[in-house]
N, C-alpha and C positions, 0 to 999 in steps of 0.2 A: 279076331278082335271082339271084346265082349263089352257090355257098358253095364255097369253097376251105378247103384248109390252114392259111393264112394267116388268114380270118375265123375259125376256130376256135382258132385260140393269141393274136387278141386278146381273144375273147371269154373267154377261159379268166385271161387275164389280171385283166379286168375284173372275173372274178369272183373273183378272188387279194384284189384292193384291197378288192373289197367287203365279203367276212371279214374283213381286217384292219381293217377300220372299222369294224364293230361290234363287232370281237373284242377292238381294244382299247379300249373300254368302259370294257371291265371294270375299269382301271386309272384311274374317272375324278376319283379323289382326287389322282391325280397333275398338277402344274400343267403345261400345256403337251396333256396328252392330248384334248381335246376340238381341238386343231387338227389334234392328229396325226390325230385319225380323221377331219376333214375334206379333209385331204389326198388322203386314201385315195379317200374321196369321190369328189373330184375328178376324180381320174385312172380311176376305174373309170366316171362317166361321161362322160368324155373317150374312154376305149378302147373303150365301147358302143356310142357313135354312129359312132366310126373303125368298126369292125366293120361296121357298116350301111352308111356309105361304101365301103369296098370292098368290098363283097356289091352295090351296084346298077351297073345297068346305060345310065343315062341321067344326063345333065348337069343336068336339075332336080333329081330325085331325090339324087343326090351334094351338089349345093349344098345341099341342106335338110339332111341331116345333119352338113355342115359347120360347118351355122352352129349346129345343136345342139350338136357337141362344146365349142363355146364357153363352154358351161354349170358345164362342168367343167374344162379348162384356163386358160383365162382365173383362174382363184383357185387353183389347184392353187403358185404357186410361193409367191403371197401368204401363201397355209397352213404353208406351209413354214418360211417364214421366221418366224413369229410362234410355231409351234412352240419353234420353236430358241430366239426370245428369249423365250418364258414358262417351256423345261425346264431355261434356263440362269440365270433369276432377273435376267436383263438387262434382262427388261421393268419392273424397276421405276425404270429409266432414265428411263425414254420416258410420256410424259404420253398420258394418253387421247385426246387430239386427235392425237397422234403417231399412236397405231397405225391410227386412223380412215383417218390417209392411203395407209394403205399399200394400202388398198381402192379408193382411186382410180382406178389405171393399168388393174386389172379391171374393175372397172367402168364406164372409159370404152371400156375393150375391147370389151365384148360388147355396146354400145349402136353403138359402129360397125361392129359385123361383122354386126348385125340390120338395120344402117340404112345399108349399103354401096351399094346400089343408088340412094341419091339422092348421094351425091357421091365414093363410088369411092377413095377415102383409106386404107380398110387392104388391098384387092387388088382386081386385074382378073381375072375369070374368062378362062381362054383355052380351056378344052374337056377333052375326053378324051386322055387317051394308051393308048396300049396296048404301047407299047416293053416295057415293065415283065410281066411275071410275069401281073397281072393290068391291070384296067382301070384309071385313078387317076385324078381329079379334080387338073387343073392348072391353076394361076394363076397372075398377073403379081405379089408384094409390093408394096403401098402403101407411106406412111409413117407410117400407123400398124403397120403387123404389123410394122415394124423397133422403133417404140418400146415395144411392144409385149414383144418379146425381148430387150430392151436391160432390160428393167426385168425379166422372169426371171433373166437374168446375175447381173442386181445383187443379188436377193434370195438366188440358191443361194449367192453369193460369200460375203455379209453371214452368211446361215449357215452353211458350211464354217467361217468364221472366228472365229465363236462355239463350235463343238463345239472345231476346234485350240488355243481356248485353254483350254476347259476341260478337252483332255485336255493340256496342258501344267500346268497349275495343281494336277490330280487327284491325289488319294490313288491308292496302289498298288494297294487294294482298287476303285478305281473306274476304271483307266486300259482295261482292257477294253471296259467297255460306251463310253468315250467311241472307243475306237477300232470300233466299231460305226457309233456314229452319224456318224464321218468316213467311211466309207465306205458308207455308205448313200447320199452324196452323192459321193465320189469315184470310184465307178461309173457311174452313170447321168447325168452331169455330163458326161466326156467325149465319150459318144454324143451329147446332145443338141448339143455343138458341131461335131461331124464330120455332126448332119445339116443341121446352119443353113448349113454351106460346100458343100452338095451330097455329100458322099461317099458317100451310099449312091444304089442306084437311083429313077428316076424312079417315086414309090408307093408304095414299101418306107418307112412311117414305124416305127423302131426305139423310139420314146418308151411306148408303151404297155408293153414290154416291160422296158422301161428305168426304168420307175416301176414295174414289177413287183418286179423284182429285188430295188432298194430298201428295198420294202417289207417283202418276204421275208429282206433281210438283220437290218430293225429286228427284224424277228418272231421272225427264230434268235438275238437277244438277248436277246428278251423271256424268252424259252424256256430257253435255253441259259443266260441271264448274268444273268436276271431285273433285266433293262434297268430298269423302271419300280422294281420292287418295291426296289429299293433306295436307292432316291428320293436318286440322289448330286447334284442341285439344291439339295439341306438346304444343301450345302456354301459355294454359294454367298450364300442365301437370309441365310445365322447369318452369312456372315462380312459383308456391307455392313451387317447387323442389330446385331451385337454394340456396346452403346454404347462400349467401350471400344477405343483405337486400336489398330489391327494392324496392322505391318508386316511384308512377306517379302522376306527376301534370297535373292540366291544364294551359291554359294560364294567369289565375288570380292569380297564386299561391296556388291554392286549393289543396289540398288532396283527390281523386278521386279513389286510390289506391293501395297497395302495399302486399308483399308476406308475408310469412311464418315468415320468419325471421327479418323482417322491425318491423311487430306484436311482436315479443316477445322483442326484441331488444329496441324499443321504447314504447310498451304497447299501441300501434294504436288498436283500433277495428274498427269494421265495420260501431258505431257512428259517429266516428272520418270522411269518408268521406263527402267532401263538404266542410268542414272546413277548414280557413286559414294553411297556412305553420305557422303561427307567432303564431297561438294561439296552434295548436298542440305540436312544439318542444318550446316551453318555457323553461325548464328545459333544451335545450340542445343550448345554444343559439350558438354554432360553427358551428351548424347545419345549425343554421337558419339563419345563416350570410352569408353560403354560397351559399344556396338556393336559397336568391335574387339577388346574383349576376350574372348578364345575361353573363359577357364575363369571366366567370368562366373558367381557363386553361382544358384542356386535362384530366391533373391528378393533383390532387390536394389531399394532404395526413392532413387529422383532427384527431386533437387529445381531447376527450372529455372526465368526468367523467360519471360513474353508478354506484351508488352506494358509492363512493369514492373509485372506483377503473379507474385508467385510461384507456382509450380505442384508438386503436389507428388504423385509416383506410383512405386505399386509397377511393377516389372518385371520378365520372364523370356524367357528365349532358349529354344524348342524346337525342336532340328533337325528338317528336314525330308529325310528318306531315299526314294532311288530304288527303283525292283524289286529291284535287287542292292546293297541296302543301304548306295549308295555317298554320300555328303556332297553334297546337292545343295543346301543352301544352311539357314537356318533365318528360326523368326519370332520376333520382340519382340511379347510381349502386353502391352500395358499397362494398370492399373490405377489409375484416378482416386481418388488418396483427398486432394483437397485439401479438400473439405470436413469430412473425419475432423481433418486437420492443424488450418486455421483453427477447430475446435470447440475444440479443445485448447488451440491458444495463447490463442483468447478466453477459455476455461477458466481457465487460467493469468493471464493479465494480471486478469480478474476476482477473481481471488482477491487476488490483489495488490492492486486496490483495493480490493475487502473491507474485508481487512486494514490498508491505511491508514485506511480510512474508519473501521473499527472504535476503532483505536486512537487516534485523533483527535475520535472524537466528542466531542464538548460531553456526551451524558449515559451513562452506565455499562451498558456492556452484558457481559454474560457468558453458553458457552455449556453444557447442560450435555445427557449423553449418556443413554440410555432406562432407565436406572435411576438419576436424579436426580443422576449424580454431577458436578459444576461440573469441566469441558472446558478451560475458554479463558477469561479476561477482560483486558479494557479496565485502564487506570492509572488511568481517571476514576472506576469503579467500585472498583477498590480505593481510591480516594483518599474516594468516599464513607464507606465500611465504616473507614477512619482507618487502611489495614493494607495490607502489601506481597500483591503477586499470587499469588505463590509459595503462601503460608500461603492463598491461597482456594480456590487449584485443587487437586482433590481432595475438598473438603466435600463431603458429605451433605449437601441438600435435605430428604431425607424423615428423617431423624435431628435436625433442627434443631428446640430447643422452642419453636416458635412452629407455633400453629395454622395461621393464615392462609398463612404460609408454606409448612407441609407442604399443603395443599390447594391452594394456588395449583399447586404442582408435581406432584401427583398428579392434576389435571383437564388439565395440560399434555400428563402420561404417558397420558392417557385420549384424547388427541385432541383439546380443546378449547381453542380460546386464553380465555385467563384474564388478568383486571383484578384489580391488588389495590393498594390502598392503606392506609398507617396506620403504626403506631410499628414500627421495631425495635431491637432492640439487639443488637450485634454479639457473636459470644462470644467472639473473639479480643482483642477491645481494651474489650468494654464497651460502645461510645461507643452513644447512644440519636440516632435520625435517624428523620426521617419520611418515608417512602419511596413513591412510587408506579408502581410496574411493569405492563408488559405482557409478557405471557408469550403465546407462539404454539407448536407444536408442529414441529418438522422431519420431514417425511417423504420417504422413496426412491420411486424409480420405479416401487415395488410399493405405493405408499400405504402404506407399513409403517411405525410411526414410532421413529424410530431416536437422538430429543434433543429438546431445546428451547432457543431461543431466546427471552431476554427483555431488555427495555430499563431502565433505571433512572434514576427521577429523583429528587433529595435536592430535596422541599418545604417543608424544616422552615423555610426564610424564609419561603415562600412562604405554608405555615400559620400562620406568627406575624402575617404579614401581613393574613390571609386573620381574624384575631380580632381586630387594630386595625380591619379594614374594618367588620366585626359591631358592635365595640364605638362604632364613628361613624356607623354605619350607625342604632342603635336612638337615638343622641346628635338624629340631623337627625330622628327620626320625633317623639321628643319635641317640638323644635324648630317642626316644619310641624304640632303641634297647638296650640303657642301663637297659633302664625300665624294659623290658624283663628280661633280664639279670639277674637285681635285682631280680622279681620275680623268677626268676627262684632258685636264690639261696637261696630265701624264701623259695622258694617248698621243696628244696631239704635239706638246712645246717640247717632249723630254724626248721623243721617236725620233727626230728630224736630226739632233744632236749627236746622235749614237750612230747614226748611218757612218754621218762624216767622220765621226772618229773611229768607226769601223774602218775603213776605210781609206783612213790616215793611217792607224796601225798594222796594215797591212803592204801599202807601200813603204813603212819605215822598215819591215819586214825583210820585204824584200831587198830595199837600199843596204841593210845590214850585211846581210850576205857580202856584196862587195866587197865591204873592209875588211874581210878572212881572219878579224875582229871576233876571239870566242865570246869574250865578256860581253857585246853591243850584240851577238847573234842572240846568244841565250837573253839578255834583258829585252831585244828586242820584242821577240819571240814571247817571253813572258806576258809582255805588254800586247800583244796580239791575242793570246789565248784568254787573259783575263776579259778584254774589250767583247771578245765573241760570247764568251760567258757570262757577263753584265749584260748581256742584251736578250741571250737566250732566258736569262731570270726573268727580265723586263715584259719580254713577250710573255712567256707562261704566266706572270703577275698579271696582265694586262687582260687575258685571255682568261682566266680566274675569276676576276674581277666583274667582267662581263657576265659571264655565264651564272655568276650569283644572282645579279641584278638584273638575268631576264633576257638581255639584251641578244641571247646566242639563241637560234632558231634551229632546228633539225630541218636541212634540208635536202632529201634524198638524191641521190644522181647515180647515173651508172659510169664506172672505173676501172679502171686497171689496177688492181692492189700491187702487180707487178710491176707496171710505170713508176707507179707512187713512190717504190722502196727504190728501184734506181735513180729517182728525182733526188730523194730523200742524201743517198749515200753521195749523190754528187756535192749537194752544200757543204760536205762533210771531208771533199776529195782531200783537202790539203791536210788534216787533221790523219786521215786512215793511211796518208805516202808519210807523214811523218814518223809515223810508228810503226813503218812498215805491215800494215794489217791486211788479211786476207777478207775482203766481204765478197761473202758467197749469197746471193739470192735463187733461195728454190719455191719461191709462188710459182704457180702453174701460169703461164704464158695466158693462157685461155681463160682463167677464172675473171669475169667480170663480178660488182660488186657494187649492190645498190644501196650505199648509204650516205649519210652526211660525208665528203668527200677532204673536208676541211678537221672536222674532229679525228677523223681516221689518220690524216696525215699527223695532224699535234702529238697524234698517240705513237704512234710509226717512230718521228722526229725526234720523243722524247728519251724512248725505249734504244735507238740505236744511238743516241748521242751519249748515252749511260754507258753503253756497253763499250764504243770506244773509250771514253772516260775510264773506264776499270780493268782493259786490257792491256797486260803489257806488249810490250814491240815483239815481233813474228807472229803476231796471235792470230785468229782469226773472229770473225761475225758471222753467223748464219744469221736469216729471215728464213720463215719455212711459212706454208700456210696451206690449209687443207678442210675438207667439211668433214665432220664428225658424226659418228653414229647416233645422235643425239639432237642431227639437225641444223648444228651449229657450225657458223667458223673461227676456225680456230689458226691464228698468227704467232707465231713464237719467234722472239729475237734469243740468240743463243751465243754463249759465248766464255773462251777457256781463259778469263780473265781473274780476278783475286778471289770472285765471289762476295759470300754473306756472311756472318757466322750469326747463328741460331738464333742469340738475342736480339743482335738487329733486324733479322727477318721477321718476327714478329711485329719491329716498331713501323714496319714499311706500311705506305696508306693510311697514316694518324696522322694529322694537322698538328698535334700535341706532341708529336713526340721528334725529337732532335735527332737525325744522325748525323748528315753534314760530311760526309766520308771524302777527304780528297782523291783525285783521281789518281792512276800511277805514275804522269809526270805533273803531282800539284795541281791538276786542275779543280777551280774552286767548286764547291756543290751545296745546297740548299735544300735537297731532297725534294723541292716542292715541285719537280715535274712529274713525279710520280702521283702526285695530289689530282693533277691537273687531268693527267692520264685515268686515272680513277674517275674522276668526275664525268669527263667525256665520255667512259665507257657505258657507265650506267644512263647518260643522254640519249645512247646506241640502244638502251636497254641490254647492255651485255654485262660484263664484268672482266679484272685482271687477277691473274694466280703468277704466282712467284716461287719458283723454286735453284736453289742455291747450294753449293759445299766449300767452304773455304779451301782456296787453291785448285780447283777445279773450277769451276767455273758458275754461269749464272742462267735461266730459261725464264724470260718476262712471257706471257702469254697473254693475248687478247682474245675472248670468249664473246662473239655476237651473234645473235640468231637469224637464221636463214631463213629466206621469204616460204620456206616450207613451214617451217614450223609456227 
């Protein structure tokens, strides 16, 4: 290892870059500063390990520091350029996968320049020289170290073209420091291309020196121009940021530039620069009429379409002045106020209907202001009061003699919405009306309340109404206690009658038979079935009756459903031997059953007295009853009697609807046990289903729910 001249002004270098990489730090509020000091980085140790390559004396030795310098070169332009697009606010261009990439070309660099000896792709060692000054490490270029440099090029170009624009775009105050960072790059840029063609000597690398320079040039900015500290990136950062469009001309009327929102709003791109004002906004020609007007006001408000929706904005023109104050072109800022506009006209049109609405209502409205005094009214409202509009607006609320009135309108002025109904009389005309208002309070955008609002309706039919109703109202209660009454004496004088004629027609019954008399058996007989049938109507009426008016209680008990239907069929014995009918009962021996004991019977009584009724002679009746997977029990009378046909099984459980079907020997029917049956069920909380086929026969069902469920 040997030291020259030469190792000591790279080393001296190296350590230039590595002050300004921690030096500027200090600046690391500033966006773009953390690349800048890896630049510096970079290059200082790029120029550390050059140093140590031309200090050694052997071809291994040199090789090993070659492929160290890599550490730092190989990201040194990467640095650069990602500087430039984070201090120019370009980076918010570029998506995070974007800048990822730009790490690639380094990073496959220094994996082939560590990994060269297995397949020789970025250079061939060829040995020492010594033509040169001193000793130099020389090689053959691969095809990586050309792409390698090819993609340096492309990063210093991409940033040289980023700083020229934004010293083209720059305030007067900022065009200094961007001529800084052009030349921080337009020094050290040409040397690096006079050494990639050979121009210098064989080991003479000028790069160390040449990212020196650079650096030192940023730094007599920093210093001198307070490069950072004036943080002229804001510029670009507010202007893609501002929500509102900006465009910048130059002094021809050109299109040179504009933001974020100029681009979406007009569909400007980055072709569109250069471009007339006239040829650009064609489609918008409000635009463009104002744009060439030089003595354009302060503010000036356009209203244009997009799309066929109207747009509506403030605008202003601020020149934009050179160093020597000369006309270098200006910008249109515009401000969005279609939202402001649209509030207003909906504003507007809402008042509009309002105001139809108001004046059109069907009931009287009027409005009046925080010291009670009546605003506004309706013609329906003066047409209630019997009196023109004119003579109401203006009244006093809290000066009117009427109580109700004055306090309706002082809990108004209090804040509160307020109900009032009752007499008034008008003191313009006299006329006496029965009025019922709603009164609500208006308040401003400060909760402060500033009127009220109230509605108005003329009841006085409504009231006179509203006393016929009372007055027929108390007429039907008199009414439904005669009804009582009636029933009552139903219950009581018409029961006692029926027994004994039950009772008579049943020994004439039997006397008949004696005389071996067909004609006296059969009329007998008739007369016996009819007597039982007037009486079973009577009870089910009576039992009806009650149970409308209240009188019937749910009183639960525990039973035998199976007792019940053999009690049941017994009332019934002489009926079921005269038609020779089969009653089969399959309730379960066991099932007991805790309900009203009385309604279950009615229901029971009514269901197999049907089915006798509809069966002809050898026929049979089932009872079945069982609990259902659903929780419930469930009772079916069953039976291979005439049946239903379709349309009368619909009418079955209608109060309204007639069927009246005689039985198959005449026996008379009413249908109203099924009513009754119905009624009782739902008392149970249960329900009945009815299923039928004419000549086959008929399944009445009782559905009640189990103390499970």
């Amino acid at each position: 290892m040997h030291i020259n001249i030469y190792v000591l002004t790279v080393l001296f270098s190296a350590l230039i870059m590595t002050g300004l990489a921690f030096w500027s730090l200090r600046f690391r509020s500033v966006p773009g500063i953390r690349s800048f000091s890896m630049l510096n980085l970079s290059g200082a140790i790029y120029a550390f390990f050059y140093a140590f390559e031309v200090s050694s004396d052997t071809i291994n030795s040199m090789w090993f520091f070659f492929r160290l310098e890599y550490f730092g070169i190989s990201f040194f332009s990467a640095f650069f350029l990602l500087f430039a697009l984070r201090f120019s606010g370009e980076v918010e261009k570029i998506s995070k996968n974007g800048l990822i990439t730009i790490f690639v070309i380094p990073v496959l660099t220094l994996i082939s320049v560590f990994t060269n000896g297995r397949h020789g792709l970025f250079l061939t060692v060829k040995g020492i020289s010594t033509t040169g000054p001193y000793p130099a490490f020389v090689f053959e270029p691969g095809i990586g170290y050309w792409i390698f440099q090819v993609f340096n090029i492309i990063c210093i170009l991409i940033s040289l073209g980023v700083f020229i624009r934004m010293l083209w775009m720059a305030a007067p105050a900022y065009r200094k420091q961007y001529i800084i960072l052009v030349a921080s790059i337009a020094i050290p840029f040409p040397v690096y291309i006079l050494y990639l063609v050979g121009a210098f000597p064989i080991g003479l690398d000028p790069l160390p020196y040449s990212y020196a320079v650079g650096g030192l040039i940023i730094a007599f900015g920093l210093t001198r121009f307070g490069l950072f500290r004036n943080f002229p990136v804001a510029r670009n950062l507010l202007f893609d940021h501002i929500p509102d469009p900006v465009i910048v001309f130059d002094a021809n009327l050109l299109v040179i530039d504009c933001n974020h929102a100029a681009r979406k709003l007009f569909g400007i791109s980055s072709k569109s620069f250069g471009k007339p004002a006239l040829e650009i906004f064609t489609k918008f020609p409000e635009v463009s009429g104002y744009i060439q007007k030089k003595d354009s006001p302060a503010k000036t408000e356009l209203t244009f379409d997009l799309h066929g929706n109207p747009l509506y904005y403030y605008v202003y023109q601020v020149p934009i002045q050179g160093i020597k104050q000369n006309n270098h072109g200006f910008m249109v800022i515009m401000q969005d106020i279609t939202s402001q506009r649209e509030a207003e006209i909906l504003k507007s049109e809402t008042e509009a209907k309002f105001r139809l609405i108001v004046e059109n209502a069907p009931l009287g409205i009027f409005y009046f202001d925080e010291l009670g005094i009546i605003q506004h009214c309706n013609e329906h409202f003066a047409g209630i009061l019997g009196t023109e509009k004119e003579k109401i607006i203006g009244l006093g609320l809290l000066s009117i003699p009427n109580d109700k009135v004055r306090n309706t309108a002082a809990n108004v002025m209090a804040g509160k919405k307020t109900f009032y109904e009752g007499e008034y009389q008008s003191l313009i005309t006299g006329k006496h009306t029965h009025l019922k208002v709603v009164a609500i309070p208006v308040l401003n955008e400060k909760k402060e309340m500033i009127g009220g609002f109230a509605i108005v309706e003329d009841i006085t039919e409504a009231q006179q109404d509203r006393e016929k109703i009372h007055s027929k109202s108390k007429e039907l209660i008199r009414l439904n206690a005669e009804k009582d009454r009636l029933f009552s004496i139903i219950a009581h004088d018409l029961k006692s009658p029926f027994f004994t004629l039950m009772g008579l027609s049943d020994i004439l019954s039997d006397i008949s038979k004696s005389t071996h008399n067909p004609e006296i058996i059969s009329l007998t007989e008739d007369i016996k079935t009819s007597t039982h049938a007037l009486n079973t109507l009577l009870d089910n009426l009576l039992e009806w009756t009650r149970l409308k008016r209240g009188l019937i209680q749910v009183e639960n008990e525990n039973f035998s459903p199976y007792n019940l239907a053999n009690d049941i069929a017994a009332l019934f014995e002489g009926h079921i031997k005269t038609k020779k009918l089969f009653f089969d009962n399959q309730i379960p021996e066991n099932l007991i059953l805790n309900k009203d004991r009385k309604m279950v019977s009615a229901i029971f009584r009514n269901l197999i007295s049907n089915a006798i009724k509809y069966t002809n002679e050898d026929g049979f009746i089932q009872i079945k009853g069982q609990t259902t997977a659903n929780n419930e029990y469930k009772f079916s009378v069953t039976d291979n009697g005439v049946g239903i046909s379709p349309a009368n099984l619909i009418k079955l459980f209608k109060i309204d609807q007639k069927i009246g079907t005689p039985g198959t020997n005449g026996e008379p029917s009413s249908g109203f046990g099924l009513l009754l049956c119905l009624e009782f069920a739902e008392q149970l909380e249960g329900y009945i289903t009815a299923e039928s086929e004419e000549g086959i026969g008929s399944t009445f069902s009782l559905h009640i729910p189990s103390p499970a469920s």
